[in-house]
Z-matrix of the N, CA and C atoms (Angstrom, degrees):
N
C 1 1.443
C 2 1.526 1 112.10
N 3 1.444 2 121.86 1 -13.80
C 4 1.278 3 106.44 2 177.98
C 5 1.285 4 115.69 3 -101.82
N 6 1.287 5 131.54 4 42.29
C 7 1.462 6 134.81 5 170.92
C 8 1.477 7 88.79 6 -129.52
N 9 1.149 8 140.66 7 0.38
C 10 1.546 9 126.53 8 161.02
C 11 1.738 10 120.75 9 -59.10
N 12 1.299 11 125.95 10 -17.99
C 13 1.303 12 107.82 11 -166.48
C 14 1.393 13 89.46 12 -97.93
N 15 1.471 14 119.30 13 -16.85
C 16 1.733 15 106.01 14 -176.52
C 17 1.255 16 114.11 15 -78.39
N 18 1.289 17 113.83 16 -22.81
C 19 1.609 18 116.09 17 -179.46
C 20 1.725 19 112.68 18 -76.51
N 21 1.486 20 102.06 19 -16.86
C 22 1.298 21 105.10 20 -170.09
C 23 1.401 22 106.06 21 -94.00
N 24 1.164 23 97.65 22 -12.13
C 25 1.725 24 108.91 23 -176.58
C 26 1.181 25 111.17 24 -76.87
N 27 1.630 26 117.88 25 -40.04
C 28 1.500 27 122.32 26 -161.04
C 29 1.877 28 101.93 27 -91.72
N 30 1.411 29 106.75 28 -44.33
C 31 1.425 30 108.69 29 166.68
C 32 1.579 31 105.89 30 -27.54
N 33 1.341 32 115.64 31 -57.60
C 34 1.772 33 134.04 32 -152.81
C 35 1.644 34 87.31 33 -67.49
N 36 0.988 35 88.35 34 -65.05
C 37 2.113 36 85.54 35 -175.54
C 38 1.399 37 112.89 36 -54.68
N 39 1.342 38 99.18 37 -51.12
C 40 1.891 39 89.90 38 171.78
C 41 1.874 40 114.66 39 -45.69
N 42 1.096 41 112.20 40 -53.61
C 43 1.563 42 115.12 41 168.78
C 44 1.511 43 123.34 42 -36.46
N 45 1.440 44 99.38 43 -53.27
C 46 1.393 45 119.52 44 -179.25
C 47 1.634 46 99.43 45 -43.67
N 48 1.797 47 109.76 46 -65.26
C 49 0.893 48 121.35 47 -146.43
C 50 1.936 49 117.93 48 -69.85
N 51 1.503 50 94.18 49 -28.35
C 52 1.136 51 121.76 50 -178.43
C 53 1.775 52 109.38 51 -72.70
N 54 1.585 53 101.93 52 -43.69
C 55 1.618 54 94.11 53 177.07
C 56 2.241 55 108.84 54 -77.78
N 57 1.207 56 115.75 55 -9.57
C 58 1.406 57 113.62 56 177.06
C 59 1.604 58 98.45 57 -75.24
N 60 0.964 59 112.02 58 -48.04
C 61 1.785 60 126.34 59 174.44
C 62 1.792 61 98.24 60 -39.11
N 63 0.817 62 103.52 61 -82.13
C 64 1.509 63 126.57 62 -174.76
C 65 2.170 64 106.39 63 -43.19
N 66 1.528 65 101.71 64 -41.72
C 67 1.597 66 92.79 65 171.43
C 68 1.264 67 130.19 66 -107.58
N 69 1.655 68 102.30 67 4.14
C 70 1.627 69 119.59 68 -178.90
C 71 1.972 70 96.45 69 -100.14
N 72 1.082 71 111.55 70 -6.44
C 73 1.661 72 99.23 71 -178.26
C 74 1.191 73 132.87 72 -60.64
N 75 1.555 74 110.37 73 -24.61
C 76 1.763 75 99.88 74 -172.27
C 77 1.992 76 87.38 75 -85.50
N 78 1.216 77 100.90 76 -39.45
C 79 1.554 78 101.13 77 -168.51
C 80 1.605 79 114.07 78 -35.83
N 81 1.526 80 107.91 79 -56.17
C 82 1.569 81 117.45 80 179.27
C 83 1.395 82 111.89 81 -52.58
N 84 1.551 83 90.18 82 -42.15
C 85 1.735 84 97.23 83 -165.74
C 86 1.799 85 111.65 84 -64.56
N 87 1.370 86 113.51 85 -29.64
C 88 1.477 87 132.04 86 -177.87
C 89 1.999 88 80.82 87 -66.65
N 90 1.075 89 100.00 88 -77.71
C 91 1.825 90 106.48 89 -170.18
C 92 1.351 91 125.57 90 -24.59
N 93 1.380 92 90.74 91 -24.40
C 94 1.937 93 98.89 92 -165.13
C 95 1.452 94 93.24 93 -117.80
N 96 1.270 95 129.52 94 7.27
C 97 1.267 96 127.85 95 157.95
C 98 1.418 97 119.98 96 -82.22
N 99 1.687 98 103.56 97 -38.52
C 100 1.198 99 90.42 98 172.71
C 101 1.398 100 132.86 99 -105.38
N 102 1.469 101 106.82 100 13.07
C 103 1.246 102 116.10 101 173.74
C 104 1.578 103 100.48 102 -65.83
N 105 1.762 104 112.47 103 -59.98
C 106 1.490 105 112.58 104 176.71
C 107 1.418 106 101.13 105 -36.98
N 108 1.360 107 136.33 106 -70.57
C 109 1.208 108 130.00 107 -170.02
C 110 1.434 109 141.23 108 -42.49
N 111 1.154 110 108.03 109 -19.49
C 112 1.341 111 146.71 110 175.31
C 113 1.392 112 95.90 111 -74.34
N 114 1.234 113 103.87 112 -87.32
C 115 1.356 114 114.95 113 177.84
C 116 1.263 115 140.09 114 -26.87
N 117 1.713 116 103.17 115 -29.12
C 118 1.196 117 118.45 116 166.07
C 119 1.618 118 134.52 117 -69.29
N 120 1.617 119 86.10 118 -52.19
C 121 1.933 120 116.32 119 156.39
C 122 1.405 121 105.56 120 -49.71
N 123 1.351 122 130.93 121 -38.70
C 124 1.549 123 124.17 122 -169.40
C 125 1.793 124 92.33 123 -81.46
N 126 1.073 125 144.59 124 -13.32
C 127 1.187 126 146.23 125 -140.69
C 128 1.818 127 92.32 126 -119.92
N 129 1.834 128 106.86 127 -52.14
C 130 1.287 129 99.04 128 166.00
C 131 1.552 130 137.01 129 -86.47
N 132 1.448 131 109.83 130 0.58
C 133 1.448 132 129.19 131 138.66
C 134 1.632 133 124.08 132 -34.86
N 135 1.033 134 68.80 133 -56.94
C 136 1.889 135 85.37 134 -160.46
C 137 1.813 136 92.83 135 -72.76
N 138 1.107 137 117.01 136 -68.42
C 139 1.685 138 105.54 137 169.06
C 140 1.178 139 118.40 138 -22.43
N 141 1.660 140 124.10 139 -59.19
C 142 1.315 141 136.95 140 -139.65
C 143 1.498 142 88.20 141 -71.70
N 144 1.713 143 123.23 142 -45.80
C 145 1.174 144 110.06 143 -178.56
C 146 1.578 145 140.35 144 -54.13
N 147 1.495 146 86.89 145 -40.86
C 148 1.184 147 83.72 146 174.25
C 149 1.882 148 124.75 147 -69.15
N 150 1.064 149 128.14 148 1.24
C 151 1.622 150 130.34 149 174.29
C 152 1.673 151 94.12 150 -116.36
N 153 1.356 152 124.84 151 -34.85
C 154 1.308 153 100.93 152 -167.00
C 155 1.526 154 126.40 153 -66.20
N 156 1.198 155 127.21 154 9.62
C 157 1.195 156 156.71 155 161.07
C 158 1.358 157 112.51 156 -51.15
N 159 1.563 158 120.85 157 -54.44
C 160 1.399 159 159.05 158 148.38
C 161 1.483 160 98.95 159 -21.64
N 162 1.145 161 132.14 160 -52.33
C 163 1.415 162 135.56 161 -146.57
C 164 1.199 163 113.46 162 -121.39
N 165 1.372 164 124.35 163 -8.16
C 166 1.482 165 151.94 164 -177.29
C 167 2.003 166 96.27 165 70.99
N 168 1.319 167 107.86 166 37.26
C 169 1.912 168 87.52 167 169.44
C 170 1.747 169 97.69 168 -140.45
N 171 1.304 170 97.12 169 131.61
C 172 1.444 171 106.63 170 171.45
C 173 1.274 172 96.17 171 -135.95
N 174 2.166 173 88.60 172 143.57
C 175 1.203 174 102.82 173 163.97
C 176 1.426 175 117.17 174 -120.58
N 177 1.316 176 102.70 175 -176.21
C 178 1.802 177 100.88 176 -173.10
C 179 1.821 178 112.53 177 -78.66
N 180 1.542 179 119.51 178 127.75
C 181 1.309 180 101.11 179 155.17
C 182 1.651 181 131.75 180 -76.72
N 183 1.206 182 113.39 181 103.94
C 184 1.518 183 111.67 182 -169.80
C 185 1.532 184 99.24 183 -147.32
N 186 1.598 185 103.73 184 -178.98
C 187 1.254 186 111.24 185 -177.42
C 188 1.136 187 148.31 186 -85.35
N 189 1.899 188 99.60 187 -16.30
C 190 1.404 189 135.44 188 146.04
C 191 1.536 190 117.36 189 -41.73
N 192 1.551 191 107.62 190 -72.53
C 193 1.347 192 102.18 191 177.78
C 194 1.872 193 128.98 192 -60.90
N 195 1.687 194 99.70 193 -16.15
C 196 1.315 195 92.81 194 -178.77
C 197 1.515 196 121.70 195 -94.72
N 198 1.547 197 93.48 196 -0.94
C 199 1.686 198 112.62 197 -179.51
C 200 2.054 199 89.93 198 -84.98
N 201 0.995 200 104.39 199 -40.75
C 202 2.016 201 99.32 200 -171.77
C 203 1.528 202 93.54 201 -71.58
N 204 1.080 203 133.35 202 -55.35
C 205 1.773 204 129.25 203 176.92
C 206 1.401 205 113.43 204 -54.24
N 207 1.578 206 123.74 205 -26.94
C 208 1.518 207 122.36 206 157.59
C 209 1.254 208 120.93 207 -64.64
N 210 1.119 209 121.10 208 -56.62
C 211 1.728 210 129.83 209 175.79
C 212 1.573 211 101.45 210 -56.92
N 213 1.311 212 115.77 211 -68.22
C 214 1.553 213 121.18 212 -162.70
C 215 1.414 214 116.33 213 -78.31
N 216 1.280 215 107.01 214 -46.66
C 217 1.813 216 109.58 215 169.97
C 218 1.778 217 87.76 216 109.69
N 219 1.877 218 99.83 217 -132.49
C 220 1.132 219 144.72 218 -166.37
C 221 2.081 220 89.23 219 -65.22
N 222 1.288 221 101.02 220 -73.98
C 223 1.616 222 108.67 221 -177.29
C 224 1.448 223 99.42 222 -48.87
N 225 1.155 224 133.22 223 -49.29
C 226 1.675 225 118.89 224 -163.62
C 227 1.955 226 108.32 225 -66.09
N 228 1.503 227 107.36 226 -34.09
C 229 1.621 228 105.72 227 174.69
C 230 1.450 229 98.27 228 -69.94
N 231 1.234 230 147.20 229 -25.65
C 232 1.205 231 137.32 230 179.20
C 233 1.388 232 99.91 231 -61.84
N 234 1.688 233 115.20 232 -63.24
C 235 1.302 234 119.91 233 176.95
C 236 1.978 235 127.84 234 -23.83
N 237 1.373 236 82.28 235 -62.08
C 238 1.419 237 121.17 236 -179.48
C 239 1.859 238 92.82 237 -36.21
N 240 1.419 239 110.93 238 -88.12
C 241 1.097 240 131.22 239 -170.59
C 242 1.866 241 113.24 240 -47.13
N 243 1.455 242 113.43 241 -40.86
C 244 1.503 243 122.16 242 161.82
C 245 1.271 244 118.27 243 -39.86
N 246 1.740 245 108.69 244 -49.04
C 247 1.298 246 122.78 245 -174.68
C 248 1.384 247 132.89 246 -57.58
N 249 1.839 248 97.22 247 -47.56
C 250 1.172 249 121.58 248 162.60
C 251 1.750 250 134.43 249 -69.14
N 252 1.196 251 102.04 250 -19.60
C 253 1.333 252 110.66 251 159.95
C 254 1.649 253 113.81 252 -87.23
N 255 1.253 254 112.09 253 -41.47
C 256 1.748 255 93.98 254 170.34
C 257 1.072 256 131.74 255 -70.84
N 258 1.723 257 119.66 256 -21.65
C 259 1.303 258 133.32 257 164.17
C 260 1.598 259 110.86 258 -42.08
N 261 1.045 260 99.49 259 -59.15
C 262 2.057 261 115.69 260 -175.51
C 263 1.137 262 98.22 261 -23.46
């Protein structure tokens, strides 16, 4: 009888743990979408540099810009590039 409250304890946390699972899911799932997404923008960053040289416009590879190409996509490199020309 005295290993009953530990088993009952860990059951309880497993529950716990299982219902945070259950109301944190779309959240992560949004998170790790846009990390990939990001990731991708950091990937077409890093290309862009190397030709944008070519064209006289460079932008920065960083984490800023690959977080605005995650959120924004296609429109945020437009952004990107707007920015950098009004900056000049």
């Amino acid at each position: 009888m005295t290993g009953l409250p530990g088993y009952v304890a860990w059951c309880l946390a497993g529950l716990v743990l299982c219902g945070a699972l259950l109301l944190l899911r779309r959240p992560a799932a949004q998170l790790i979408r846009l990390a990939l997404r990001s990731g991708v923008g950091l990937a077409a960053l890093a290309l862009f540099s190397q030709v944008g040289h070519l064209v006289g416009v460079q932008l920065g590879v960083n984490l800023f810009n690959a977080l605005v190409l995650g959120v924004l996509g296609l429109p945020g490199f437009g952004l990107l590039l707007m920015m950098q020309w009004a900056l000049r």
